[in-house]
C-alpha positions as CSV (number, residue, x, y, z in Angstrom):
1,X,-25.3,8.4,3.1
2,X,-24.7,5.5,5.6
3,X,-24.0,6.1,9.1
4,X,-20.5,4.2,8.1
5,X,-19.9,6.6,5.4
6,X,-21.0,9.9,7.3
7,X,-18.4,8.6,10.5
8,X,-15.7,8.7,7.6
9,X,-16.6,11.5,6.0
10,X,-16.8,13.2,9.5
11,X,-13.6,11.8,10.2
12,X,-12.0,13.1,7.0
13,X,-13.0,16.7,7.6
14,X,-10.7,16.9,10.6
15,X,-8.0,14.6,10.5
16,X,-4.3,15.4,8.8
17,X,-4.2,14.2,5.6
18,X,-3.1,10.9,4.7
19,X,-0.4,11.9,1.9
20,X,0.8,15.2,1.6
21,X,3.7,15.7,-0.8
22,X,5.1,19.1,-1.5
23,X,8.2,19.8,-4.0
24,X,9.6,16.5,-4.2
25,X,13.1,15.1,-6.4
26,X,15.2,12.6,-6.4
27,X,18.2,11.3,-8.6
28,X,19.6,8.0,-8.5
29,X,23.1,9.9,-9.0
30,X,24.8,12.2,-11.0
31,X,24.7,11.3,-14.0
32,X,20.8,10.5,-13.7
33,X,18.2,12.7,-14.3
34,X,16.5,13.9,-11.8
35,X,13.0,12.9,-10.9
36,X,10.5,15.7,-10.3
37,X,7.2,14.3,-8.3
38,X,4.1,16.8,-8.7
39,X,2.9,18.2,-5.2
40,X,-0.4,16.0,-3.9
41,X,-2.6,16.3,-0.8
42,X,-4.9,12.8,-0.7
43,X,-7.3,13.1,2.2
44,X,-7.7,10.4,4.5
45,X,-9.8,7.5,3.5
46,X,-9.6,8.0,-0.5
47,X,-7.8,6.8,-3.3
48,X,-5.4,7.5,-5.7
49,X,-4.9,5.8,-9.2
50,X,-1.2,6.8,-10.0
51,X,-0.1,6.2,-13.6
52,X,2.3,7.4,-15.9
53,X,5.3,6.4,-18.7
54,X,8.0,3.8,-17.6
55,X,11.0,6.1,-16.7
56,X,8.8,8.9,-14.8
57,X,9.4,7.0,-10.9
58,X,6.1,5.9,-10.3
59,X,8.3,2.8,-8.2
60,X,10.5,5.9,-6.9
61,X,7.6,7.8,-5.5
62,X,6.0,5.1,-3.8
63,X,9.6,4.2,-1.9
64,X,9.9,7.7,-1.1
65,X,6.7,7.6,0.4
66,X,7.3,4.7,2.5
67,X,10.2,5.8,3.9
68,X,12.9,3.6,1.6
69,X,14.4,6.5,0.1
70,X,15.3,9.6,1.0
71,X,14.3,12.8,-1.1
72,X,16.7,14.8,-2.6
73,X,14.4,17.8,-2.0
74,X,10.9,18.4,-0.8
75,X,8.9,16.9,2.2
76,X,6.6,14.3,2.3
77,X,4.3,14.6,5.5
78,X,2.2,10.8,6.4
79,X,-0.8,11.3,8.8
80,X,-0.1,14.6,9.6
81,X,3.9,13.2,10.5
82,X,7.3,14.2,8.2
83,X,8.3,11.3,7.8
84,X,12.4,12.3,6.8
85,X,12.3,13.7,10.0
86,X,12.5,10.8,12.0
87,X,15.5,8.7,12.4
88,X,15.7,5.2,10.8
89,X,14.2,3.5,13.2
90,X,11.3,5.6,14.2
91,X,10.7,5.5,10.5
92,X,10.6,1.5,10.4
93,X,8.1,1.7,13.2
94,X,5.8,4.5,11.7
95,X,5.6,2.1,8.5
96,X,5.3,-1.1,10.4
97,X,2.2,0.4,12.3
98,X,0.6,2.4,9.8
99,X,1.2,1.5,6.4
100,X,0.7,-1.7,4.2
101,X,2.8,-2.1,1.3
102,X,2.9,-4.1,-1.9
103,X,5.8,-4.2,-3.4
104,X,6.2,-5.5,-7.1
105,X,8.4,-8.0,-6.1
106,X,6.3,-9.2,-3.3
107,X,9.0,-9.3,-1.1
108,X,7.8,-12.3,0.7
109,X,9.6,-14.5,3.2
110,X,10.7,-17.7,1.4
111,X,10.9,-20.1,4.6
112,X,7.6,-18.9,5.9
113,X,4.8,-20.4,5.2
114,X,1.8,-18.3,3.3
115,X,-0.1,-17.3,6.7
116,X,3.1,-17.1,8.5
117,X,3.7,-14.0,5.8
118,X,0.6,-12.8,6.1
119,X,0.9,-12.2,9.8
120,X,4.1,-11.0,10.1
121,X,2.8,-7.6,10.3
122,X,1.1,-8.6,13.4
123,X,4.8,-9.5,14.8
124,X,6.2,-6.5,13.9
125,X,3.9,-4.1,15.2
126,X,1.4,-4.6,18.3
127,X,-0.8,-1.9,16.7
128,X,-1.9,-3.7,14.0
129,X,-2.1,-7.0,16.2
130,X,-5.0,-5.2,18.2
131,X,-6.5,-4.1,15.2
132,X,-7.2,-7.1,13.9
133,X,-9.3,-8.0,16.9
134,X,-9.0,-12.1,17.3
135,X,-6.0,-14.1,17.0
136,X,-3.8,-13.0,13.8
137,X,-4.2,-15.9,12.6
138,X,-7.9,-16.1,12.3
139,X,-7.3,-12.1,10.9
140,X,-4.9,-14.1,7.8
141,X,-7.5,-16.9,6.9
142,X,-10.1,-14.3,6.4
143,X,-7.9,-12.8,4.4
144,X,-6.7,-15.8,2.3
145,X,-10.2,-17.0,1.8
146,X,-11.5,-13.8,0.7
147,X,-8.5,-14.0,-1.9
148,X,-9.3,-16.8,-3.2
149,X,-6.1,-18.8,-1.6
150,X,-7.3,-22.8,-1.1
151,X,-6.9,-23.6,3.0
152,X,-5.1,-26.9,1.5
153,X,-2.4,-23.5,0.6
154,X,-2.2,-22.1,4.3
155,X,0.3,-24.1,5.5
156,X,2.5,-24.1,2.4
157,X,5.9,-22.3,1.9
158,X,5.2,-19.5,-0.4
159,X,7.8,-20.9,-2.8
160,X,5.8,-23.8,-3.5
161,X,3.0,-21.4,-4.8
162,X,2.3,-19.8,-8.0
163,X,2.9,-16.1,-9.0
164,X,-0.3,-15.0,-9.2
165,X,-1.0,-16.3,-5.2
166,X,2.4,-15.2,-4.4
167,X,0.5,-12.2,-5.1
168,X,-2.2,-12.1,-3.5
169,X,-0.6,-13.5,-0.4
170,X,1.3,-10.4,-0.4
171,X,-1.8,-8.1,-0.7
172,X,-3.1,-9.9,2.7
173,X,0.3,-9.2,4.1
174,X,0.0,-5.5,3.5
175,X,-4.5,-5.6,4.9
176,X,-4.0,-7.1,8.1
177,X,-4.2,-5.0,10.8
178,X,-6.1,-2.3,8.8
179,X,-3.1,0.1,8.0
180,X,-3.9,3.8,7.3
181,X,-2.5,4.3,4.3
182,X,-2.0,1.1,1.6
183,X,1.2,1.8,-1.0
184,X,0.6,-0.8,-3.8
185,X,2.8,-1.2,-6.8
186,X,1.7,-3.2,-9.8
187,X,-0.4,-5.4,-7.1
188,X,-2.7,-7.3,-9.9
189,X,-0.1,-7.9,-13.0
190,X,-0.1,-11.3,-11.7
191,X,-3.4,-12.0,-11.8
192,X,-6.3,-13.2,-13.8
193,X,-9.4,-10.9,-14.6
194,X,-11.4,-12.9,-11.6
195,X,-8.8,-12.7,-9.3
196,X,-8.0,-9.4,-10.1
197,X,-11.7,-8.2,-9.5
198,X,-11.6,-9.7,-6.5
199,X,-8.9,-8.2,-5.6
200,X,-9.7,-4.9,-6.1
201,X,-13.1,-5.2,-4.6
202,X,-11.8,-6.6,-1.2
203,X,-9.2,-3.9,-1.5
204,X,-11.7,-0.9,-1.6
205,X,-14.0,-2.3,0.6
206,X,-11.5,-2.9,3.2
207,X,-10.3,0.5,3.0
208,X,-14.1,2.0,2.7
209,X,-15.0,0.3,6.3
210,X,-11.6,1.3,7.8
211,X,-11.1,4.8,6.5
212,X,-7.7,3.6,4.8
213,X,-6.0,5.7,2.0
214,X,-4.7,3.7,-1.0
215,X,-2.3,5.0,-3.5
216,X,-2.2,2.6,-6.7
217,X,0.2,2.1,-9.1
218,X,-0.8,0.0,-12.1
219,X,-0.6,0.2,-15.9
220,X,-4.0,-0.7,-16.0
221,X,-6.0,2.0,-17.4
222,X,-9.4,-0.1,-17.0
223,X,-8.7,0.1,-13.0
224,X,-8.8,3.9,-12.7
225,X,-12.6,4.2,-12.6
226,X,-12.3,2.5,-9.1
227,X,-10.6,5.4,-7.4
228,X,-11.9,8.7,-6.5
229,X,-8.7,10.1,-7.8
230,X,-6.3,10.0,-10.8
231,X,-2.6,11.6,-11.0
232,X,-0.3,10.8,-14.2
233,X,3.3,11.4,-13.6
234,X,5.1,13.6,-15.7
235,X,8.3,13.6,-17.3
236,X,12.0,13.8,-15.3
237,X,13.9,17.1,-15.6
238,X,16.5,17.3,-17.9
């Protein structure tokens, strides 16, 4: 073992864990069924291939673990913090500082331009700003490089870009700063097998050197022997 990996592995032994769900629902109403979420510690600095059925909330789950929804039982503790405790905007700031999502839709601003996206979390929280240790900027092009995004892209709105770099631009967006925890939904449906790989390499390795916790979501069976972890989710209550 490195002395990189016996720091994190030191580290793991005494900090909170990074996920901790425990009896968790939710219905969208009703006349829904309601969602049942099995109960899951993931230590800090590993990683969680989450699968399962369409219909069984793997979307769901990861919302309710950023702090999007509210559960309709159950608790979901983040770093060692209950997240549904806090009020609105103490939530906003918990997940601006310490998590990176990726949502399936991207969610990307359409009138900024690709690095302008990618920093953003740097505007939003001062936390991760410091942790990317040089001008944000500098922190994004890294970032776009390693992903395969042409410099001659940069500069560009993301609406003049494809899907699949729409993608990845959003999986810089949710790196910078080094986050603890990474929530990624779907975050390679868009892409080829190269730039998937790619992907998914810079992705671990990121969170290896940083001690970050990703939870993945992805149809992709041939991903799962990446993560430490697998979880299938089960079917909704009647």
């Amino acid at each position: 073992m490195n002395n990189q990996s016996e720091t994190n592995a030191h580290h793991r032994e005494h900090a909170p864990a990074a996920i901790d769900v425990k009896s968790l629902s939710f219905s969208w109403g009703s006349q829904q069924p309601t969602l049942l979420f099995p109960d899951l510690t993931l230590p800090q600095g590993e990683h969680l291939f989450l699968h399962g059925p369409s219909g069984t909330g793997k979307s769901t789950f990861l919302s309710l673990l950023a702090g999007m929804l509210a559960p309709g039982a159950g608790s979901i503790k983040l770093l060692g913090t209950d997240i549904h405790q806090l009020g609105a905007s103490k939530r906003d700031r918990f997940r601006a500082d310490h998590m990176g999502v990726i949502f399936q839709q991207f969610n990307l601003v359409p009138y900024l331009t690709a690095e302008a996206n990618v920093t953003l979390p740097c505007r939003l929280s001062h936390r991760r700003k410091a942790a990317t240790g040089e001008a944000p900027a500098a922190a994004a092009q890294r970032l776009l490089a390693a992903l395969a995004i042409p410099q001659s892209h940069w500069q560009r709105k993301v609406t003049q870009l494809s899907i699949g770099q729409q993608q990845r631009i959003a999986a810089a967006r949710a790196l910078i700063g080094a986050p603890e925890i990474i929530l990624a939904d779907e975050p390679t449906s868009a892409l080829d097998s190269d730039n998937r790989d790619r992907f998914i390499q810079l992705l671990l390795t990121m969170a290896e050197q940083r001690n970050t916790s990703v939870l993945f979501v992805s149809h992709d069976r041939s991903l799962a022997q990446h993560f430490h972890h697998q979880l299938e989710l089960g079917q909704v209550a009647a």
